[in-house]
C-alpha positions as YAML, in Angstrom:
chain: A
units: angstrom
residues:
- id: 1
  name: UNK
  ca: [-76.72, -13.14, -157.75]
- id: 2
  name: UNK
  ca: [-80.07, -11.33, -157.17]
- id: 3
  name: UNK
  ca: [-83.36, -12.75, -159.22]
- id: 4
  name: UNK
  ca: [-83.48, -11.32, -162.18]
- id: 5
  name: UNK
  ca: [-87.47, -9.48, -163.11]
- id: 6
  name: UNK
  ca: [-88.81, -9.69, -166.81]
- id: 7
  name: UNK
  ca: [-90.74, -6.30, -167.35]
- id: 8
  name: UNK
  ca: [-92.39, -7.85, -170.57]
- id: 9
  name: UNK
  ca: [-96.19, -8.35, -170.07]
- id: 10
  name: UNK
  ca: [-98.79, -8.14, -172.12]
- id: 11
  name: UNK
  ca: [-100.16, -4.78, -172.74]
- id: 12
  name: UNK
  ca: [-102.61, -5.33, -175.52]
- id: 13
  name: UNK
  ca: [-105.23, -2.72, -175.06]
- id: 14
  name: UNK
  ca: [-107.55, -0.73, -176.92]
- id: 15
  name: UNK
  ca: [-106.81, 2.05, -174.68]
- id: 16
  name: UNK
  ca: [-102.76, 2.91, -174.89]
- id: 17
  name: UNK
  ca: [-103.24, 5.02, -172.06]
- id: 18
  name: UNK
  ca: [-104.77, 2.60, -170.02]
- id: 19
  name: UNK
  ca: [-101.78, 0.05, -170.88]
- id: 20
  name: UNK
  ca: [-99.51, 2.95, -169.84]
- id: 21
  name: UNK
  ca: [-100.82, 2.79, -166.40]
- id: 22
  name: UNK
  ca: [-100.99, -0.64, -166.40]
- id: 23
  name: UNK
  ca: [-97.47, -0.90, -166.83]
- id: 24
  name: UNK
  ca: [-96.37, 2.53, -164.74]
- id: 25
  name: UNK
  ca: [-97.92, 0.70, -161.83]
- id: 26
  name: UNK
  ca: [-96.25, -2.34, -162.72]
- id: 27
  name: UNK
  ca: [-92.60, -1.38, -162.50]
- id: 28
  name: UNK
  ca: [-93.55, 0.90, -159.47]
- id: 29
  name: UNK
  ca: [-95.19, -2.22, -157.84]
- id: 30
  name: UNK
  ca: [-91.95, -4.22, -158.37]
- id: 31
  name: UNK
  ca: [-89.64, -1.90, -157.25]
- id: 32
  name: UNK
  ca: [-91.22, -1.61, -154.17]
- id: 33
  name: UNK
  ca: [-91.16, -5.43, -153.35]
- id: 34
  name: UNK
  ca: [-87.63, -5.63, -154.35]
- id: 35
  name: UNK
  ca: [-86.84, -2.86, -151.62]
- id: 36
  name: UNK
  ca: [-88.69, -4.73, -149.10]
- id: 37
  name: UNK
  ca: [-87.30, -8.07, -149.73]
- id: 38
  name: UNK
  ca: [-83.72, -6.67, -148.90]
- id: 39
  name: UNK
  ca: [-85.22, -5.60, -145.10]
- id: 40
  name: UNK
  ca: [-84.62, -8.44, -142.90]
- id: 41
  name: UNK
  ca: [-88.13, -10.50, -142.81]
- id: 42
  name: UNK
  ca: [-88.47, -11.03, -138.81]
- id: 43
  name: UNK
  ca: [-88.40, -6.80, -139.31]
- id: 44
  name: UNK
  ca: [-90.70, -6.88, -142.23]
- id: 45
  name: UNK
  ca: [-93.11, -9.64, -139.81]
- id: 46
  name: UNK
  ca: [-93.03, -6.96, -136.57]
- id: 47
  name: UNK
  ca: [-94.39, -4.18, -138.85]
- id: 48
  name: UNK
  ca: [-96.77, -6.41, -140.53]
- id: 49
  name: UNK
  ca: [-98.24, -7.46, -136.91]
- id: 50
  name: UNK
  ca: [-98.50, -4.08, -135.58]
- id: 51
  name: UNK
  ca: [-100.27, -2.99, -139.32]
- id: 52
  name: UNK
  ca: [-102.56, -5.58, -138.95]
- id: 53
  name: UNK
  ca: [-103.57, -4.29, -135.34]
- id: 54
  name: UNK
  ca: [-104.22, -1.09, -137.24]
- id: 55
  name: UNK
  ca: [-106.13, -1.93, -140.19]
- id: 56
  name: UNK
  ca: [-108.63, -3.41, -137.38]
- id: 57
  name: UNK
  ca: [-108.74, -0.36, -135.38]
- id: 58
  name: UNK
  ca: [-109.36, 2.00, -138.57]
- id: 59
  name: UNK
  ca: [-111.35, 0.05, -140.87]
- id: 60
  name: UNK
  ca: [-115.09, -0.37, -139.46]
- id: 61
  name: UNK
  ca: [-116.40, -2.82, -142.63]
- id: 62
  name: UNK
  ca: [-113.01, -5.50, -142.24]
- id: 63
  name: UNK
  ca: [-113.63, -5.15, -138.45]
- id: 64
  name: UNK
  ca: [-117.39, -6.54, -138.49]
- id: 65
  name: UNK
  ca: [-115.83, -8.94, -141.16]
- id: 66
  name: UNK
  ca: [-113.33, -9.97, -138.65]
- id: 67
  name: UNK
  ca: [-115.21, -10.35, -135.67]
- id: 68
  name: UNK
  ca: [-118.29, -11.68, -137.46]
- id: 69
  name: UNK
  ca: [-115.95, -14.96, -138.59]
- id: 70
  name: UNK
  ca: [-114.43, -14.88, -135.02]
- id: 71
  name: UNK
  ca: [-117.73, -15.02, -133.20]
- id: 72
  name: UNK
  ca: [-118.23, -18.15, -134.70]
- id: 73
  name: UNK
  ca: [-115.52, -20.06, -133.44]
- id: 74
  name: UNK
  ca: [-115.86, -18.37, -130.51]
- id: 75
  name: UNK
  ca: [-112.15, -17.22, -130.59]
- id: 76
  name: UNK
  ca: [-110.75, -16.01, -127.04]
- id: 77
  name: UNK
  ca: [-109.49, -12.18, -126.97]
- id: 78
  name: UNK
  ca: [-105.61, -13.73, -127.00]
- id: 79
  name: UNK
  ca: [-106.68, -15.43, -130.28]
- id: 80
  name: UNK
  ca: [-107.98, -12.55, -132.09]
- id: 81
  name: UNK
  ca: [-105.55, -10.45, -131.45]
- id: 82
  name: UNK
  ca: [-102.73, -12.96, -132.12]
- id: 83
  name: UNK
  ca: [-104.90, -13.55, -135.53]
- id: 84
  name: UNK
  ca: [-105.08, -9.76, -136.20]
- id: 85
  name: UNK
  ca: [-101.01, -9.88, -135.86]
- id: 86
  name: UNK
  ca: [-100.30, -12.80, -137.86]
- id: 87
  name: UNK
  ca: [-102.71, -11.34, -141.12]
- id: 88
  name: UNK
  ca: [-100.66, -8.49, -140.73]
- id: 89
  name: UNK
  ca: [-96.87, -10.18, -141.25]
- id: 90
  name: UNK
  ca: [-98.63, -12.31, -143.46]
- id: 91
  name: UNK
  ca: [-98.78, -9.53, -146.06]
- id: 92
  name: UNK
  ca: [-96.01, -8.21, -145.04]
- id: 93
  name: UNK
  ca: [-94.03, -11.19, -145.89]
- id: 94
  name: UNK
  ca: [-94.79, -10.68, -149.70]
- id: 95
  name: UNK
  ca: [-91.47, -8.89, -150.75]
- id: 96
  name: UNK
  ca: [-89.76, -11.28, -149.18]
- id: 97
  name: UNK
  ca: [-91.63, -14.49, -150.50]
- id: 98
  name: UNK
  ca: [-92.34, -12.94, -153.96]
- id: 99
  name: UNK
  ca: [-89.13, -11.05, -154.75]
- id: 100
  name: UNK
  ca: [-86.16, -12.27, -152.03]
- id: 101
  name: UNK
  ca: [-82.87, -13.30, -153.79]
- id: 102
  name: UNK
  ca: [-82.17, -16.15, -155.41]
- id: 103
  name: UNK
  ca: [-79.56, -17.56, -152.77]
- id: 104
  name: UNK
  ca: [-81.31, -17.44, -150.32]
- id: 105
  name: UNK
  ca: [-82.95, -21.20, -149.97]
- id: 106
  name: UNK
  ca: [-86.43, -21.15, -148.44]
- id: 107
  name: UNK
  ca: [-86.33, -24.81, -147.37]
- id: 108
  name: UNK
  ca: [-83.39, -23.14, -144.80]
- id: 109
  name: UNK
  ca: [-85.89, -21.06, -142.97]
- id: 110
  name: UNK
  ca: [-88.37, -24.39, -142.60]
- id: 111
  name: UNK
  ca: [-89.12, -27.19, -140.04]
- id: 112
  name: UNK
  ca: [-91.20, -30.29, -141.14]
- id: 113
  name: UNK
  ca: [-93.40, -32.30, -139.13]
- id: 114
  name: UNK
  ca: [-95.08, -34.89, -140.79]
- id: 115
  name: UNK
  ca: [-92.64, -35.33, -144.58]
- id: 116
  name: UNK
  ca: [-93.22, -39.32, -144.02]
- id: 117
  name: UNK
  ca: [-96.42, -38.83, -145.09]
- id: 118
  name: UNK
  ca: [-95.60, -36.81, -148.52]
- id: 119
  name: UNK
  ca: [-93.06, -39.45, -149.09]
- id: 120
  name: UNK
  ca: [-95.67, -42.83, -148.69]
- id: 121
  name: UNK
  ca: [-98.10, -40.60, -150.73]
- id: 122
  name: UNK
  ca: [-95.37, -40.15, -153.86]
- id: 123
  name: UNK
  ca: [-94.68, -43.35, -153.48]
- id: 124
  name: UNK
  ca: [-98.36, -45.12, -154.04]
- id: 125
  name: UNK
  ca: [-98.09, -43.40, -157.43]
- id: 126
  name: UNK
  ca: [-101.28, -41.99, -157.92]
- id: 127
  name: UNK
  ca: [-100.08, -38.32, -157.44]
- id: 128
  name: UNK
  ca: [-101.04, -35.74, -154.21]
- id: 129
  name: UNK
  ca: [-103.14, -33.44, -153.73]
- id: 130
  name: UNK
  ca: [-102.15, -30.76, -150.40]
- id: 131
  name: UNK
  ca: [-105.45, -29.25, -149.49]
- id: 132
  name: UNK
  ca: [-103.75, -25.67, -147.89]
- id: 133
  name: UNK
  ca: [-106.48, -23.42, -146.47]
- id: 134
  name: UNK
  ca: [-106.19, -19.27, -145.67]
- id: 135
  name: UNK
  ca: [-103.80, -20.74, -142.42]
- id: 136
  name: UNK
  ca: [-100.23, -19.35, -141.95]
- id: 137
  name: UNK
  ca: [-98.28, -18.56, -144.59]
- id: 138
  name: UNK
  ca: [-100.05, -20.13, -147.75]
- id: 139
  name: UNK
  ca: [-97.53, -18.56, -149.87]
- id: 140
  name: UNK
  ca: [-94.37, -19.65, -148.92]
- id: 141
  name: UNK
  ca: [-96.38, -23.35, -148.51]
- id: 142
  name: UNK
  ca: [-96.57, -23.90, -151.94]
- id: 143
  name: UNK
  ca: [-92.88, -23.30, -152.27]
- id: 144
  name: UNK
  ca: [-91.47, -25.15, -149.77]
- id: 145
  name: UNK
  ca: [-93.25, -28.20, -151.29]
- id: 146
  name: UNK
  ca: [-92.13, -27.23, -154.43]
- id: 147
  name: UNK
  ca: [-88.86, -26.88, -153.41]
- id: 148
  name: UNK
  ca: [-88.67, -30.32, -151.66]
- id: 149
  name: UNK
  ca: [-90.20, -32.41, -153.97]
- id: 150
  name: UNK
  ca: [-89.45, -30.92, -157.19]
- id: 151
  name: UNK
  ca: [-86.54, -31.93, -158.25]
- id: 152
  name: UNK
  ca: [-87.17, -35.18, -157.61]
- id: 153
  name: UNK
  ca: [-91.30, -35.79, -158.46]
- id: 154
  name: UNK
  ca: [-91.44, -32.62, -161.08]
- id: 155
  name: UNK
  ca: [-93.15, -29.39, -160.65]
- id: 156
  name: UNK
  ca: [-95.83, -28.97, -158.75]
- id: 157
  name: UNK
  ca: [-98.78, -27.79, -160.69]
- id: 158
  name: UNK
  ca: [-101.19, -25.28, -158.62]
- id: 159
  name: UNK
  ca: [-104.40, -23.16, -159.72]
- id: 160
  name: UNK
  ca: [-103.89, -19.48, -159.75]
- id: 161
  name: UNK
  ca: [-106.59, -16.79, -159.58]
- id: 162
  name: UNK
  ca: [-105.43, -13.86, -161.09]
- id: 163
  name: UNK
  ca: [-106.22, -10.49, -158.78]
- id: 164
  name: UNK
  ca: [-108.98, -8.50, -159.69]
- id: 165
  name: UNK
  ca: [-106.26, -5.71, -160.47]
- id: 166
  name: UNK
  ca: [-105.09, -5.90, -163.51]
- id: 167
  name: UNK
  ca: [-101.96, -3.94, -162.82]
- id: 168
  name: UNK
  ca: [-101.42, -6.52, -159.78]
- id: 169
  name: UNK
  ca: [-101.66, -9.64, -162.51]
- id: 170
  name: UNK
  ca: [-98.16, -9.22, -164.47]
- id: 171
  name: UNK
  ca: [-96.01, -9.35, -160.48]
- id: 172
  name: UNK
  ca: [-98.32, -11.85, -158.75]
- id: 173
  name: UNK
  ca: [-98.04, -13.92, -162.11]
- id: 174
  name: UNK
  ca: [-94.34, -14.08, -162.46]
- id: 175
  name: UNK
  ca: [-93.54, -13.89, -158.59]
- id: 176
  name: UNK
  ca: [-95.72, -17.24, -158.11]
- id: 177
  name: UNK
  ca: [-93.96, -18.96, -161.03]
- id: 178
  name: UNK
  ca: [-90.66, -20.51, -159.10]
- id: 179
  name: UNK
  ca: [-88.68, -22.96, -159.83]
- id: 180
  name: UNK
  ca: [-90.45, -26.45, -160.01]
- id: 181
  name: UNK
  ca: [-93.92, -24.57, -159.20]
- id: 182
  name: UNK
  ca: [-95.90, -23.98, -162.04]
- id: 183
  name: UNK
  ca: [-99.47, -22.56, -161.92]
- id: 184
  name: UNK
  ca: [-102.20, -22.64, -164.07]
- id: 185
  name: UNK
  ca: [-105.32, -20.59, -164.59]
- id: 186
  name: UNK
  ca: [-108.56, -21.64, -162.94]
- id: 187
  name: UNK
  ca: [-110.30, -22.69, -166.26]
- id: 188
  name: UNK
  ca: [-111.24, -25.70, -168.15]
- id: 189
  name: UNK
  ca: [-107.46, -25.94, -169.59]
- id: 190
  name: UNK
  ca: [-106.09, -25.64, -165.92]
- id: 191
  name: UNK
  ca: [-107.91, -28.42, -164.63]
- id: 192
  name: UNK
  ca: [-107.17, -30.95, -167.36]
- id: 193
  name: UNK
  ca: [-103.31, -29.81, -166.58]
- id: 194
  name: UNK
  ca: [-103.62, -31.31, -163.00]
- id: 195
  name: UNK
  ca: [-105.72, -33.70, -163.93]
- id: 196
  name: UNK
  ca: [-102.63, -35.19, -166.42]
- id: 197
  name: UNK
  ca: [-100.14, -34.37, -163.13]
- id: 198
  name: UNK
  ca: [-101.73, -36.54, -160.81]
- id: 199
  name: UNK
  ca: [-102.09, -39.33, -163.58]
- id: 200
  name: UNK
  ca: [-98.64, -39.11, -163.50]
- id: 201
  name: UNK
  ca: [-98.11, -39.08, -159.87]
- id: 202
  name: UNK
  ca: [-97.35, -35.50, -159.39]
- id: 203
  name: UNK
  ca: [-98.61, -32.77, -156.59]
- id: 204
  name: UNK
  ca: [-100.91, -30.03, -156.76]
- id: 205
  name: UNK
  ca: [-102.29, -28.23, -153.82]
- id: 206
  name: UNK
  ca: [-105.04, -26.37, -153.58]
- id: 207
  name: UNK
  ca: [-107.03, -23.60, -151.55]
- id: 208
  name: UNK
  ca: [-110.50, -25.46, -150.25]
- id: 209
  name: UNK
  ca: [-112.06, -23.04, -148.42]
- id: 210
  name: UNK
  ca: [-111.64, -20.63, -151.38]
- id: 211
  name: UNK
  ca: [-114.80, -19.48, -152.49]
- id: 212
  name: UNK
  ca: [-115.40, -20.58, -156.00]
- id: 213
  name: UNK
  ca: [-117.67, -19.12, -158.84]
- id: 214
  name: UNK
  ca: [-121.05, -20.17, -159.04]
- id: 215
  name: UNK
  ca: [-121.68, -23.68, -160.52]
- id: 216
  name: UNK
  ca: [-118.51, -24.64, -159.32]
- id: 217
  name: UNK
  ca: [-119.68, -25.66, -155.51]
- id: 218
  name: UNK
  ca: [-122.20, -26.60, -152.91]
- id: 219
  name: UNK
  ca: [-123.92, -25.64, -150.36]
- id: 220
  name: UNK
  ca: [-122.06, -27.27, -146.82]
- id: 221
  name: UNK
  ca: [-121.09, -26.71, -143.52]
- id: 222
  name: UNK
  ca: [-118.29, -24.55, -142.25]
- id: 223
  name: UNK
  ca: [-118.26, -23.36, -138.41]
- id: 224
  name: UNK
  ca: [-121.79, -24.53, -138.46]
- id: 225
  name: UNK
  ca: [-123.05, -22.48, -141.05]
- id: 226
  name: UNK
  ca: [-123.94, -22.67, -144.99]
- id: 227
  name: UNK
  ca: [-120.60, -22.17, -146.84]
- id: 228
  name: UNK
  ca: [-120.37, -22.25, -150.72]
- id: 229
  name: UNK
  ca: [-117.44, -25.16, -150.80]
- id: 230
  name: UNK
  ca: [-115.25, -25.39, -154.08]
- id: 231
  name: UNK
  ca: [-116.07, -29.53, -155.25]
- id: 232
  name: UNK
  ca: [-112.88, -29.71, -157.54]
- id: 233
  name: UNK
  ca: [-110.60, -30.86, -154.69]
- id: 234
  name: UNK
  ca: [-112.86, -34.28, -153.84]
- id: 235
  name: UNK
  ca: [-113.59, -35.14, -157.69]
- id: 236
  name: UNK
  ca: [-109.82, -34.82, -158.34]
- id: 237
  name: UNK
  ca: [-109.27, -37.61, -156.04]
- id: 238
  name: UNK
  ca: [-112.50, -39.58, -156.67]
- id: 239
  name: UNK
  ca: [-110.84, -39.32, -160.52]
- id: 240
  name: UNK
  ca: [-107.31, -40.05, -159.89]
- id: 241
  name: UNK
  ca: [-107.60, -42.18, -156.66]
- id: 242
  name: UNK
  ca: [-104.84, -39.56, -155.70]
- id: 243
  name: UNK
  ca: [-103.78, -39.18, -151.68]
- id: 244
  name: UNK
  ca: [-105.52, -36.43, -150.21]
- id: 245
  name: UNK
  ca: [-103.21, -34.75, -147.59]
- id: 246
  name: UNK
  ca: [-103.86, -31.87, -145.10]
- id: 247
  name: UNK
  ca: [-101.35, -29.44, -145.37]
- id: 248
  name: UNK
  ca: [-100.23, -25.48, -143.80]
- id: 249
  name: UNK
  ca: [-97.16, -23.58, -143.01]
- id: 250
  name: UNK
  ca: [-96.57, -22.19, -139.36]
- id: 251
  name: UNK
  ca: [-95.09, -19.06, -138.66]
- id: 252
  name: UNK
  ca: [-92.48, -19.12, -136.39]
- id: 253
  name: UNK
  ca: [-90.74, -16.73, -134.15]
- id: 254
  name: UNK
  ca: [-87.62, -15.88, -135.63]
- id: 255
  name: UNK
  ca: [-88.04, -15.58, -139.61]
- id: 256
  name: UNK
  ca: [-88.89, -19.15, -139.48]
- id: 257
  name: UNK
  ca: [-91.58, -21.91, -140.51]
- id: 258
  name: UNK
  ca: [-93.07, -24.82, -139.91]
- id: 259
  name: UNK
  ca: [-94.33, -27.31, -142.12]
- id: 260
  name: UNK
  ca: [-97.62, -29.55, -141.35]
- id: 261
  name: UNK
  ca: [-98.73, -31.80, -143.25]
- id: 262
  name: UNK
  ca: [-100.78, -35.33, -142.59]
- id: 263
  name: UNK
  ca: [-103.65, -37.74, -144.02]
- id: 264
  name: UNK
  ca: [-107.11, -35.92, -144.30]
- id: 265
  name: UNK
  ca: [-108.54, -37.67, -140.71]
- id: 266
  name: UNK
  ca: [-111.65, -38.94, -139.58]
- id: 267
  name: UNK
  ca: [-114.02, -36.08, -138.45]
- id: 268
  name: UNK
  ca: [-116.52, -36.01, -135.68]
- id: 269
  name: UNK
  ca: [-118.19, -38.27, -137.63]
- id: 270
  name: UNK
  ca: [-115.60, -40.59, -139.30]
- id: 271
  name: UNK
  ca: [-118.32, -43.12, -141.37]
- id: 272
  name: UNK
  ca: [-118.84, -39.88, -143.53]
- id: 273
  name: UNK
  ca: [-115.41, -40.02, -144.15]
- id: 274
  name: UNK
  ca: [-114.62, -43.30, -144.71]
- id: 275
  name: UNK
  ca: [-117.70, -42.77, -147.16]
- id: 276
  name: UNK
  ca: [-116.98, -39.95, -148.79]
- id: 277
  name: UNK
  ca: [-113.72, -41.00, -149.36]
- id: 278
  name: UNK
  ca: [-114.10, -44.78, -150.32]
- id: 279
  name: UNK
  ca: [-113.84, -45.02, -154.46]
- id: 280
  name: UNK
  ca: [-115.04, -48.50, -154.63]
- id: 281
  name: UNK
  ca: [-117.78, -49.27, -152.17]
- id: 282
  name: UNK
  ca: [-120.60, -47.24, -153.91]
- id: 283
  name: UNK
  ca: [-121.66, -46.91, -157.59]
- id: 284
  name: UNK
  ca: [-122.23, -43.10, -157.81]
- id: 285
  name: UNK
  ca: [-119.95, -40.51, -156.13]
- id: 286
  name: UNK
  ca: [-121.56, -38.00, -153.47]
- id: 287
  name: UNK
  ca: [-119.60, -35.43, -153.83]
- id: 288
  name: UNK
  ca: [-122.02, -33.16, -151.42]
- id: 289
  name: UNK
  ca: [-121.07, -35.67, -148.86]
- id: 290
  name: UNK
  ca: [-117.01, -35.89, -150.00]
- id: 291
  name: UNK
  ca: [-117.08, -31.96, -149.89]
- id: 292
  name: UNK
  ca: [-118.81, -31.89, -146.32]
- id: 293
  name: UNK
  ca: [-116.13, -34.69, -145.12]
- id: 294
  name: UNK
  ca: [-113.64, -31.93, -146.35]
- id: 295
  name: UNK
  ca: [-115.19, -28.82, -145.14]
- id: 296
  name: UNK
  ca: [-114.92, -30.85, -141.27]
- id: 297
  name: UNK
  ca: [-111.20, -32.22, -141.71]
- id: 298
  name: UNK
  ca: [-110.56, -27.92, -142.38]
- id: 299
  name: UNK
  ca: [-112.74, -26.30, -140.05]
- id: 300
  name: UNK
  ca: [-110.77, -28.89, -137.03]
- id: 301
  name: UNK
  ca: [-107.36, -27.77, -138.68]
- id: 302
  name: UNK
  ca: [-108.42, -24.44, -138.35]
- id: 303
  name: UNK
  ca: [-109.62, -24.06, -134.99]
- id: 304
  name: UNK
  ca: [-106.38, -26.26, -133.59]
- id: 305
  name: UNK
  ca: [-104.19, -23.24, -134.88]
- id: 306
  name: UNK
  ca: [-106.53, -20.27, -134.92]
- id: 307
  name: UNK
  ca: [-104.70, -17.53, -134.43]
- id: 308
  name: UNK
  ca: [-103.21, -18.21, -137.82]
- id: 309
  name: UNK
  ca: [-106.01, -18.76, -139.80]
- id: 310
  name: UNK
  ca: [-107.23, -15.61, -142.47]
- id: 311
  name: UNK
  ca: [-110.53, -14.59, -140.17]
- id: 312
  name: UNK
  ca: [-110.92, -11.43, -142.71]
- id: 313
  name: UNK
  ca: [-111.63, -13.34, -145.13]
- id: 314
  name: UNK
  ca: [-115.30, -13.26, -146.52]
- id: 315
  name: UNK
  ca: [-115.87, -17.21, -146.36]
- id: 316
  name: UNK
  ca: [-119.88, -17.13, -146.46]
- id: 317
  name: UNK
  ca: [-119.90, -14.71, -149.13]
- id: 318
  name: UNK
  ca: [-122.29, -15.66, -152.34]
- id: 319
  name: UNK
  ca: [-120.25, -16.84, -155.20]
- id: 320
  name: UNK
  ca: [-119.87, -14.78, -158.25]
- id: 321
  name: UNK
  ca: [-121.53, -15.95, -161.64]
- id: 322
  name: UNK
  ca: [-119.75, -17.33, -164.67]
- id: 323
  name: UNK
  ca: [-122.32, -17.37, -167.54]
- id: 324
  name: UNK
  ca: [-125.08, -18.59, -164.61]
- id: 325
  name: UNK
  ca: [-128.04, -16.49, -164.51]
- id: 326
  name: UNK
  ca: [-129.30, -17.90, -160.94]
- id: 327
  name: UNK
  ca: [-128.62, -18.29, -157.52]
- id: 328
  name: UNK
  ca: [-129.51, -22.13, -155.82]
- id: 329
  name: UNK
  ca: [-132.52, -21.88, -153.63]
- id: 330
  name: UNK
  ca: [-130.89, -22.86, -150.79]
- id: 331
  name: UNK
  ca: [-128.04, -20.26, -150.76]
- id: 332
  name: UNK
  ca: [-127.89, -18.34, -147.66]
- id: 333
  name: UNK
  ca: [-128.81, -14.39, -147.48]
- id: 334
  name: UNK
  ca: [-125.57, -12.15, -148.80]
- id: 335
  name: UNK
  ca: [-124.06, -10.76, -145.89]
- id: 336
  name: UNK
  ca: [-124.24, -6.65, -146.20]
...
């Protein structure tokens, strides 16, 4: 039995026209992905990797973008280009992830290192929270915890953007709502839904090194340079007293996966951690110096698997503004 698409979306518009395009691209959108997800995805993964090669080569503003981000880690050539590859099957692998049958199981295509420590954090009862960054396959991440866990802990509760496309929102919407994975929007009303699903000592994971909108941050380090850091993930657990775990899928040869997941560690300097972290050995929360103490635990997951990690992505950019009619002193220079 194949999965089964809803075509119903909302449409309200005070353009019909508009709505008719809206919905034209829609259906042609789907139909596309449900074509894909029949081609085998180690195929789908090969043309991804040599697409991604391509975009580099032909697209002059995501190559400085690329390189710009690579320069500071001081990637090797092998790492780029392996990095180049694996954004490519990345996107590729939507069909597949989004829109593949129903039978088959995506916890079959998975390895797990490191499920002892999901289990001891379900089991102190104040709820988990995965902090996933832009490494490996974020996508099918989600799922595979949701998969695992949810029949057993309930859903897992995640924020969702939704794309700046409004003809993207109605298939990115109902391909990311699976089975025991339920997302919410990035509001007020979203928050206070994981809030209540860690209280009960449920999972949510999140993206950290997301760039959020303007109020919604600081100012911290990331690969030694001013990054505008989301705060939500380190006052959830300052809140909740939930476990914070690191968390990212591999991408395997083969169609396969790996699962990673362990304790947020001690950085390069672990009393900032054990600071930032500790609930009850200071009166006020620092959550400059929690969100720092996160930025470090990412930027040393990223660099130990770099040629999976998102490089394209515009990490320093300046945050957009939501009702805010200023910019913090201290933000650094837009990059042009």
């Amino acid at each position: 039995m194949r999965r089964r698409y809803s075509t119903h979306f909302n449409t309200s518009t005070d353009q019909p026209s508009t709505s008719t395009h809206y919905k034209i691209g829609h259906l042609a959108l789907l139909t596309l992905f449900q074509i894909l997800a029949q081609i085998p995805l180690s195929w789908m993964q090969s043309l991804g990797a040599c697409a991604g090669l391509l975009v580099w080569l032909l697209s002059p503003s995501y190559r400085r973008q690329f390189n710009r981000n690579a320069d500071l880690a001081q990637l090797s050539t092998r790492s780029r280009w392996l990095a180049l590859m694996n954004t490519g099957s990345m996107v590729a692998e939507l069909p597949w992830v989004w829109c593949r049958p129903l039978e088959q199981d995506i916890l079959r295509h998975v390895d797990w290192v490191g499920e002892e420590h999901l289990h001891k954090a379900f089991e102190a009862g104040k709820g988990v929270i995965v902090l996933s960054p832009h490494l490996g396959c974020w996508e099918i991440g989600a799922q595979i915890l949701a998969a695992r866990f949810g029949p057993l802990r309930g859903p897992m509760v995640a924020l969702y953007r939704p794309p700046r496309k409004k003809w993207l929102a109605p298939l990115v919407e109902h391909a990311r709502a699976r089975e025991h994975l339920h997302t919410v929007p990035t509001t007020a009303t979203g928050v206070r839904e994981i809030l209540r699903t860690l209280k009960r000592g449920g999972m949510t994971a999140l993206l950290p090194d997301q760039v959020p909108p303007l109020g919604q941050g600081v100012w911290v380090n990331f690969l030694s340079q001013p990054a505008y850091t989301m705060t939500l993930a380190m006052k959830l657990a300052h809140q909740t007293q939930a476990t914070v775990l690191m968390g990212w899928c591999e991408r395997l040869p083969g169609a396969r996966f790996r699962g990673h997941f362990y304790p947020m560690p001690a950085t390069s300097n672990p009393k900032l951690t054990e600071e930032a972290l500790d609930r009850s050995s200071r009166a006020e929360f620092d959550v400059t110096q929690a969100t720092q103490a996160m930025n470090q635990a990412i930027e040393e997951m990223i660099l130990a698997s770099a040629s999976q990690y998102l490089w394209g992505y515009a990490r320093f950019k300046q945050p957009r503004e939501v009702g805010v009619s200023s910019t913090p002193a201290h933000a650094p220079k837009e990059e042009h």
